[in-house]
C-alpha positions in Angstrom: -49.4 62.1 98.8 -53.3 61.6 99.5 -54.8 61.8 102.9 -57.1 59.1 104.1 -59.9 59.6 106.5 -61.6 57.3 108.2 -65.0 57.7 110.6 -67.2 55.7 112.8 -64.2 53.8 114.1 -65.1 51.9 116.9 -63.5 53.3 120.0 -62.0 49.9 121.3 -60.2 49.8 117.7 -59.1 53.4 118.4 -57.5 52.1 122.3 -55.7 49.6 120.4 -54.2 51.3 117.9 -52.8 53.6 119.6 -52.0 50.8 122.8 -50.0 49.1 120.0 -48.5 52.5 118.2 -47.3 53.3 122.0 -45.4 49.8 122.4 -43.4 50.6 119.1 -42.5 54.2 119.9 -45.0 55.9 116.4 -47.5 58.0 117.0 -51.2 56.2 116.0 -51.4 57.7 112.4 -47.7 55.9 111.6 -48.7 52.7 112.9 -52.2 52.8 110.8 -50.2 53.4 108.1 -47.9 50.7 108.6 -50.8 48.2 109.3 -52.3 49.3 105.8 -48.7 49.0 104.5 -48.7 45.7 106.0 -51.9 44.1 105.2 -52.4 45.4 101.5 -49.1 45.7 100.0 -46.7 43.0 101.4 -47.4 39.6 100.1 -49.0 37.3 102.9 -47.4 34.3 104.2 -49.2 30.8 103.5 -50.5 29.0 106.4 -49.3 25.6 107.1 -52.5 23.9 106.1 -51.9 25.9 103.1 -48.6 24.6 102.4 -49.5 21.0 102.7 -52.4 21.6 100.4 -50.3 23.0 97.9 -47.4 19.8 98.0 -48.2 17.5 94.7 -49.6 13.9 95.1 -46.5 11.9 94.5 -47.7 8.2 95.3 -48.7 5.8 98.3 -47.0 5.9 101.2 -46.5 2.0 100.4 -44.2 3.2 97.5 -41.9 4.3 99.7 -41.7 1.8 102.1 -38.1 0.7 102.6 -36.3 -2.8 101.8 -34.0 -4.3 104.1 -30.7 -6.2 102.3 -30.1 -8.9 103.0 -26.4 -8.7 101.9 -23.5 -10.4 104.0 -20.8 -8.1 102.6 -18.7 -5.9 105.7 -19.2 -2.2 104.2 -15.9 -1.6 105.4 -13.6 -3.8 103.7 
């Protein structure tokens, strides 16, 4: 398996990873591994907004407004 390496991280980035690898029990190169896993191979989930943009145009909301009847008839006899 190839080794990555990277430099010139930022030493608040550095705090947090391993602040965050340290809440889940991993040492900090498992958990950078899993947020790589995480943010370039697992699909991402769609935002709401994204959701609602992706819904089809299916009319007015006037053509689905609802009609009373006006029927007499007792629905249980």
């Amino acid at each position: 398996m190839p080794d990555l390496l990277v430099r010139n991280v930022d030493k608040e980035v550095v705090k947090a990873l391993k602040k965050r690898a340290g809440l889940y029990g991993r040492s900090a190169e498992a958990e950078h591994r899993l947020i790589l896993i995480d943010s370039l191979l697992k699909p991402r989930k769609k935002s709401f907004a994204e959701v609602l943009q992706s819904m089809p145009n299916v009319g007015k909301d006037s053509d689905f407004s609802r009609v009373q009847e006006t029927s007499d008839a007792d629905v249980f006899d």
